[in-house]
N, C-alpha and C positions, 0 to 999 in steps of 0.2 A: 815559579819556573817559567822562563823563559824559550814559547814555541814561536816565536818572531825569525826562525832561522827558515833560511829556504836554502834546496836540494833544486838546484836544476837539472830535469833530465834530460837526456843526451836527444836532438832527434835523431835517430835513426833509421839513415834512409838505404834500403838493399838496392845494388842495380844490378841486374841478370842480363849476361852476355845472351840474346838468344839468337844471335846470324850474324854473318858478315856477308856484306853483297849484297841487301836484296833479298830478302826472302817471301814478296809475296808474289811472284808468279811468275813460270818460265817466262812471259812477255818481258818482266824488269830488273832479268839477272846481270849483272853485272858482270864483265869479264871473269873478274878475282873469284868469282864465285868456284868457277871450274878447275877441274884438272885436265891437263895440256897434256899433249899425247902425240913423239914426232910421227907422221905419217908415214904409214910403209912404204916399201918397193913400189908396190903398185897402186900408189893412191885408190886404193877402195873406195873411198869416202869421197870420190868424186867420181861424177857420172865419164866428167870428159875430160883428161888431164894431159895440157900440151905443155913442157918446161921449156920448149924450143932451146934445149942444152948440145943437142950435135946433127950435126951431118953428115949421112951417106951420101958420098960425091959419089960412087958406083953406081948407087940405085934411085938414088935421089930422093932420098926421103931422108925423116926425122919420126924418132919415137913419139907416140903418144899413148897413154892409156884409157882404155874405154869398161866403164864397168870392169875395175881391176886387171884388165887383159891386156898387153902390149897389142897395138895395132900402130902400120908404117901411114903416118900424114905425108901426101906426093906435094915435093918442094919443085915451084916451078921459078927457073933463075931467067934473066931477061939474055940476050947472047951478046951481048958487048961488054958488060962490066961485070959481068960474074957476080951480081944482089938477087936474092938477099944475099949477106953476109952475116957469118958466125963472129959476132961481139961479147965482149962481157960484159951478164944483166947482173941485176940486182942478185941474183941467186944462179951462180955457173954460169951460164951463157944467156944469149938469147941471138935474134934473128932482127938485122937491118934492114931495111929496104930504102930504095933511094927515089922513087917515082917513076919508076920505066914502065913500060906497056911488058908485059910477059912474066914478071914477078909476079909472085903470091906462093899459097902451102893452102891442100884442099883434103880433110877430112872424107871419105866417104864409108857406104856399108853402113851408116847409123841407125839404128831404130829407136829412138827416142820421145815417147809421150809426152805432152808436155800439158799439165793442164796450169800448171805455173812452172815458172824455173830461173834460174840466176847465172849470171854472166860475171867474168870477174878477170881480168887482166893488168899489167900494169904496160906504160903507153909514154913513149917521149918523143913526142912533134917535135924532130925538127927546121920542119916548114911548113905554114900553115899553108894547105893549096884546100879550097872547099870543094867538096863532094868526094875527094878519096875516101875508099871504104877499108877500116880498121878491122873488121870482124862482121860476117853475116852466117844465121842460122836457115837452111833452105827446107823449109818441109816435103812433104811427099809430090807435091805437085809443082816444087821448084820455086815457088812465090818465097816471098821471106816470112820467116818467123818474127826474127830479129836483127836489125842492122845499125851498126854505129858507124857514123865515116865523120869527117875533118870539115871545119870550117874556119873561116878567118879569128872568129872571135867564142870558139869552144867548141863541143861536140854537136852532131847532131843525133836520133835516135828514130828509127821507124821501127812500127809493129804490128805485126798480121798484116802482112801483105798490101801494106803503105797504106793502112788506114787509119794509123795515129803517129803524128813525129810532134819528137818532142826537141827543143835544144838546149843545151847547159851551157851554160857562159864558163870561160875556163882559159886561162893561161895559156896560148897558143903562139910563137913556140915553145911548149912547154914538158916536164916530166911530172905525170900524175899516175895515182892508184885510182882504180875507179871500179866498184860493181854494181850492175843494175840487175834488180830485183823486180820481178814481176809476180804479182799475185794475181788472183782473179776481178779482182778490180780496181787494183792499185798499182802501180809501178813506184820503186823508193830507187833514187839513184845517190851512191856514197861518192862523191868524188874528195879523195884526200880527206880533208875535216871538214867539208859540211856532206848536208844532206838534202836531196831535195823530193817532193811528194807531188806524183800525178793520178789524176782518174784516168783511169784505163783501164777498161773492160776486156779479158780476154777472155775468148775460146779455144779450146783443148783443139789444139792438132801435134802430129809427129816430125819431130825432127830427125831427119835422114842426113846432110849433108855441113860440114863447116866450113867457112873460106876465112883464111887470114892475110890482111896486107892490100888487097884488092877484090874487087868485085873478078871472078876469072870467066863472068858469062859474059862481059863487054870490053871493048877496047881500052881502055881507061887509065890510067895510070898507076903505079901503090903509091899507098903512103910515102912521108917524107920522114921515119923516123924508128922506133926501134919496135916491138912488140917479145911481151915477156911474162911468162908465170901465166897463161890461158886455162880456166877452170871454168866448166857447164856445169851446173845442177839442174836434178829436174825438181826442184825444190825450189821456195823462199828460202834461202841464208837468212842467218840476223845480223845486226848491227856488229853482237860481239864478234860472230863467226868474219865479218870484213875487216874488222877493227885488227884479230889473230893473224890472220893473212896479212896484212899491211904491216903490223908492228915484227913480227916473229917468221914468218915464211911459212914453211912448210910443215904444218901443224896441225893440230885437231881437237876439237873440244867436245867430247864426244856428250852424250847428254846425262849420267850420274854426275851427280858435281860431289867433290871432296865433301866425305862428311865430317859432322864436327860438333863436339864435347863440348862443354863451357862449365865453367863453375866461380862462384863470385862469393865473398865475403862481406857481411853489412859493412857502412864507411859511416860513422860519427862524424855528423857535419856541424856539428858546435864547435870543429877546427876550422881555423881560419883558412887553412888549404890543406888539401889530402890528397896524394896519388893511389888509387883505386888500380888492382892489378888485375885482370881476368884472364885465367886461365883459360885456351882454346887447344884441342886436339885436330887436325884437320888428314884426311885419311883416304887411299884410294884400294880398289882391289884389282885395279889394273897394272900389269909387272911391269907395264913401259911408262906409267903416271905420273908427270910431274905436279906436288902440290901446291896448293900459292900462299906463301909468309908474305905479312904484311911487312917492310922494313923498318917499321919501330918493332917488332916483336923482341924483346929480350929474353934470356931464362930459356932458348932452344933444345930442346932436347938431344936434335940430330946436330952438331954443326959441320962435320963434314961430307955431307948430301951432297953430289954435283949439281949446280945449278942449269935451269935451261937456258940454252945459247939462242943466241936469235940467229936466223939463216944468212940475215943481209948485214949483220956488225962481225958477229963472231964472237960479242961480248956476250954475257949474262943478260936475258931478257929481261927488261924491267920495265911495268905497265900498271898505271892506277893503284902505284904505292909499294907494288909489291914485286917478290921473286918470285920464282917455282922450283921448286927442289924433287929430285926423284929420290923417293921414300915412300914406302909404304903406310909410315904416321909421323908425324913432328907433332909435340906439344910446344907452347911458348903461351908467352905472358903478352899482354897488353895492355900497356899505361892508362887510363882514362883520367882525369884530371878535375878535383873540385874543388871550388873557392867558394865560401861562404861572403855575399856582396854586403847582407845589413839584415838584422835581425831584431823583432819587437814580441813582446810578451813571451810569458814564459808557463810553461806546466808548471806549476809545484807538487809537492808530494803533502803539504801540508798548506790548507786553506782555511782561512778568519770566514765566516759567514757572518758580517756585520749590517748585512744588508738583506733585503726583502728577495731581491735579484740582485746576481753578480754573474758577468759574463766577461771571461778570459777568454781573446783573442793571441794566439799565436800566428805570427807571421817569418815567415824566412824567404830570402831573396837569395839562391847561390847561381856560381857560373858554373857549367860543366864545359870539359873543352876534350874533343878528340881528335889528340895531335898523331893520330896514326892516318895511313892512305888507305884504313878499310872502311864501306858502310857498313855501319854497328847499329842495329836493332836494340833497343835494352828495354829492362821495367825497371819504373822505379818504385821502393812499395815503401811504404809506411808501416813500421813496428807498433802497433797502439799500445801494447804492452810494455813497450820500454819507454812509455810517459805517464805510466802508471796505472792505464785505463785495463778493463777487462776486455777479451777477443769476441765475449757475448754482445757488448752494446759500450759503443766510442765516439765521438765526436764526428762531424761527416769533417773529410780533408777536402779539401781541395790543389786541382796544380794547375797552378795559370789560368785560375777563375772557374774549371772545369772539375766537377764535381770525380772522384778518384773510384773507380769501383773496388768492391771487396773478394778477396782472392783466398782461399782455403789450401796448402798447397795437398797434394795427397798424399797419406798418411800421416796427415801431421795436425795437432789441435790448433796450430798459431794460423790466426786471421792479417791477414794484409791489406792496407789501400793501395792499388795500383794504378798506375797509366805506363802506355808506352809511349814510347818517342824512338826517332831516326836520330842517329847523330852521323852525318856526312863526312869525309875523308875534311879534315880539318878545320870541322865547324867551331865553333865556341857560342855556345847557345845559354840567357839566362831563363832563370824558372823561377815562380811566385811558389810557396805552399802556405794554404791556410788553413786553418783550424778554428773552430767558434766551440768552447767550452760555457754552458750555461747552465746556472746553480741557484734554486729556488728555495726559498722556505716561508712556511703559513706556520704561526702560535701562536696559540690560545691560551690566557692566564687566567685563574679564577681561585678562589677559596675553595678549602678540600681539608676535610679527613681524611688519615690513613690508609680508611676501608674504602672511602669512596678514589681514591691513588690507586690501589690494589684490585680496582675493579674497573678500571680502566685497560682492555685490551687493542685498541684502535685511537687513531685520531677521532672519528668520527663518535665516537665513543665521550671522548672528552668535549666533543662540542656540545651536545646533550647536556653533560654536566654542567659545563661553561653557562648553558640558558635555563638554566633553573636553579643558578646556584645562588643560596641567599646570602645578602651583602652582610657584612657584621661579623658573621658565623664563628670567626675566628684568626689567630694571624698566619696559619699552615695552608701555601699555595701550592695548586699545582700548574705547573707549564708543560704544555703539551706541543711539539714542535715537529711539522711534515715538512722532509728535505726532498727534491725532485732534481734532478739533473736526467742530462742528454746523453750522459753516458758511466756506465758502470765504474764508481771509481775505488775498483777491489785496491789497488794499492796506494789508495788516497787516504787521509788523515782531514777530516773536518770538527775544526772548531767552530761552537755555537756560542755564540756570550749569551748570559741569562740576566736578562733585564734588569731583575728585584731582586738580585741578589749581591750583595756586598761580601760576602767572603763565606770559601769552602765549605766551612764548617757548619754554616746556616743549612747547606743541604744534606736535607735526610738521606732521600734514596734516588738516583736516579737510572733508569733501565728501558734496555731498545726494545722495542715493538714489533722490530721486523729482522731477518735473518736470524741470527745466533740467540736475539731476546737477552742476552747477556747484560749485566751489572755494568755503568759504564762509569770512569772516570772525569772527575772533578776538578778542576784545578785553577790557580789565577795566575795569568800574566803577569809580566812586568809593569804594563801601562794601567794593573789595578782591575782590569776585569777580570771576572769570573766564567768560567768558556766551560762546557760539557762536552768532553770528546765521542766524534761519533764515529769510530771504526770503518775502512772498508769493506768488511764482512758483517755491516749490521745493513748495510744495500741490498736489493732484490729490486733487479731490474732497473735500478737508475732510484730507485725509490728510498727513503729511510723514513722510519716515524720512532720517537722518542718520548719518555714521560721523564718530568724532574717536579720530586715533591722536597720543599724549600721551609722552612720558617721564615716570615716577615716581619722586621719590629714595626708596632703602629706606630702613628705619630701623635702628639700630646694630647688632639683633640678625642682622635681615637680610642686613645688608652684610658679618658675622659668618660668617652662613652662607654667604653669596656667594664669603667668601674660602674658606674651608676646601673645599667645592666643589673650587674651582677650582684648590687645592694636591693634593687626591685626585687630578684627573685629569690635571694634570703628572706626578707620580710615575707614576702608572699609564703613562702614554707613555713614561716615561724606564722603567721597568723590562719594557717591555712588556707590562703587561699587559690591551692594548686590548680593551673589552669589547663 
């Protein structure tokens, strides 16, 4: 019979959606992560909110809201040209000025703590004159908190009462987003797309007073250019919360972010390419919540959800891959994409032990690609069961030389090797996995009777026998053979070939020593060997031990001496002389 056939098994690798965005810490969330929520009436969610959208020429102010509450900003116009002037900003209006002595808009009544806090305007110089002042924060005693004003060649920045300025190099005349973030020892300024980082120590004082346009305690002149969308916090904002404002307007990221489901199917990677789908639920319990689809998501559950509008297009806002849709929950799918690159050695399900030590190496090299615009978190795990091995003891895997740990899931008996990986909004990342399978065997052959076969319960056992066994005795062997491997191989098939044996029928009995103790089968190959099969279920613990009791034909000189033998001890009975 012919067991030369090999089963390859599939490896099977699971990958579990477990985030998108980021998920190890509010520090590294990711815009997408959140649900977007348009800002009320009265921007709550800002301490100090000026949209500079109209003008009372009777009373000469402009709305502004402070801690949710409408309060009038007093607009001061220069007496010849009638500036500032109401223009269109990026979002309804905004306010002009054109550099005259007597322009400016001055917040007052403020009681504002500040032991950090953020600035956030958007600003179009156009001319650069230095030392005009854009925006100043006055505390209790009049000094500045905070002041940006105009230079030739960017911004400049003082803080606590001009004892730290900073300057930004910046496109002057020019239109930029800009907020600067103050912490207690750091200052982070966003201008546009970059970012820049200073030490800067501060102390907690109150902010009482704001001026926009110009400095109004000195002669001086305003700006030469537009100011629009003016927000105080008495907080650090984050990156994403500037990023929101910049891209979308008038928005909010409040701090539950969308929650969200996943579920994922193993992918057989013995395909040369396979699309891997992951189901994603993303979910808010807020009624004004917009949620974020990645824009590969296919298979949507909602598809006619109104999208969110951005303030300054009009269009559908779209940011780091993805929409927002207002809905309570959208499910959708997600491509993730695997290509198997080259692949060496192989599990079988049936193994030749023709050797002393045998060690199978599995190697697989695939590419994963994630052609979506979300950051995807995954694991990839390794099925030991579906290459035959048992979940009690398997082979150590490895991924990308890094040893894979063992993962249980709960409620469930199946064991997994795992690692995680990032896979970034349209990475394509390849991976190594390896596998070391290794299979031992010790046998010992010696002369044996029946009863001394039958009285064999261990290897050990038969090595005993093996050293005290007298040579001659007869031509009935036994071979006594301990298999060892690195991992349990409950759905493995091992063949043994048996040395001194030329065909089937030559053996008597042969029977496992360990698990089941069961009678085992005898057979011969095609290439003429004689092999004892030894069951996955005659393992324990990686271990087998086996007995096979054989007859031997002697050879001429043997059977030589077998007879002479056997003519001494007739004679010897027939004369008496029993010894």
């Amino acid at each position: 019979m012919d067991v030369n056939w090999r089963r390859t098994l599939g490896l099977v690798v699971i990958l579990f959606l477990l985030s998108v965005a980021g998920a190890a810490s509010a520090a590294t969330l990711d815009l997408p992560k959140w649900v977007i929520v348009p800002e009320d009436g009265t921007f709550s969610d800002v301490t100090l909110f000026c949209g500079l959208d109209a003008m009372d020429l009777t009373n000469n102010v402009t709305p502004c809201y402070y801690q949710g509450a409408l309060v009038n900003a007093t607009i001061y116009f220069n007496s010849t040209m009638g500036y500032p002037k109401l223009v269109t900003g990026k979002i309804l209006n905004a306010f002009e000025f054109d550099g005259s002595v007597g322009e400016g808009i001055k917040i007052v009544g403020l009681d504002i703590p500040v032991s950090q806090f953020s600035v956030y305007l958007h600003i179009n110089i156009k001319k650069a004159v230095s030392g005009r002042k854009i925006i100043i924060l006055r505390r209790t005693d009049g000094k500045w908190t905070f002041g940006m004003y105009t230079l030739a060649t960017g911004f400049g920045i003082i803080i606590d009462a001009g004892s730290k300025q900073f300057i930004i190099n910046a496109q002057v005349p020019g239109e930029h987003d800009i907020a600067i973030v103050q912490t207690g020892t750091q200052m982070l300024v966003y201008l546009d797309d970059k970012e820049y980082t200073f030490d800067s120590v501060f102390t907690s004082q109150t902010v009482t007073t704001v001026e926009l346009g110009r400095d109004l305690g000195t002669s001086e002149g305003s700006i030469v250019g537009v100011i629009d969308e003016v927000r105080i916090y008495d907080s650090a904002i984050s990156k994403d919360q500037y990023e929101l404002l910049r891209h979308a307007g008038r928005k909010s990221s409040p701090s539950p972010p969308a929650s969200a489901r996943f579920s994922a199917r193993p992918l057989d990677l013995t395909r040369d390419r396979a699309t891997f789908y992951a189901g994603l639920e993303v979910s808010t319990t807020d009624p004004s919540g917009y949620v974020p689809v990645p824009e590969s998501a296919v298979n949507m559950s909602i598809t006619s959800a109104p999208k969110l509008v951005s303030d300054y297009t009009g269009a559908p806002f779209y940011y780091q891959g993805h929409y927002w849709y207002r809905a309570d929950k959208i499910q959708f799918n997600l491509p993730i994409q695997f290509e198997t690159v080259r692949q060496s050695g192989t599990f079988d399900d049936v193994i030749i032990l023709d050797e002393d030590e045998k060690q199978i190496v599995f190697e697989k090299e695939f590419k994963v690609t994630n052609p979506t615009g979300a950051r995807i978190n995954v694991l990839y795990a390794v099925d030991p069961t579906a290459l035959g091995f048992s979940p009690l003891q398997f082979p150590s895997f490895e991924l990308d030389g890094v040893a894979m740990a063992s993962w249980n899931p709960d409620n469930s008996t199946r064991v997994y090797a795992i690692r995680t990986d990032v896979l970034d909004p349209g990475e394509i990342s390849t991976h190594w996995i390896k596998a070391t399978w290794t299979i031992k065997k010790e046998e010992v052959s010696f002369p044996a009777k029946l009863d001394d076969f039958r009285s064999i319960n261990s290897f050990e056992e038969a090595q005993k026998l093996f050293e005290n066994a007298a040579k001659g005795k007869g031509s009935t062997y036994v071979s006594v053979i301990s298999i060892t491997s690195n991992a349990d191989v409950s759905n493995v098939t091992i063949y043994v070939p048996l040395q001194d044996v030329e065909d089937p029928e030559d053996v008597i009995e042969a029977v496992a020593l360990t698990g089941t103790r069961e009678t085992l089968e005898v057979k011969q190959l095609e290439d003429g060997r004689v092999v004892v099969r030894v069951p996955g279920d005659a393992f324990v613990a990686g271990n087998a031990e086996v007995k096979v009791l054989y007859s031997k034909e002697l050879s001429f000189w043997d059977r030589i001496k077998q007879l002479i033998a056997s003519i001494k001890a007739k004679i010897a009975s027939i004369l008496g002389w029993g010894g």
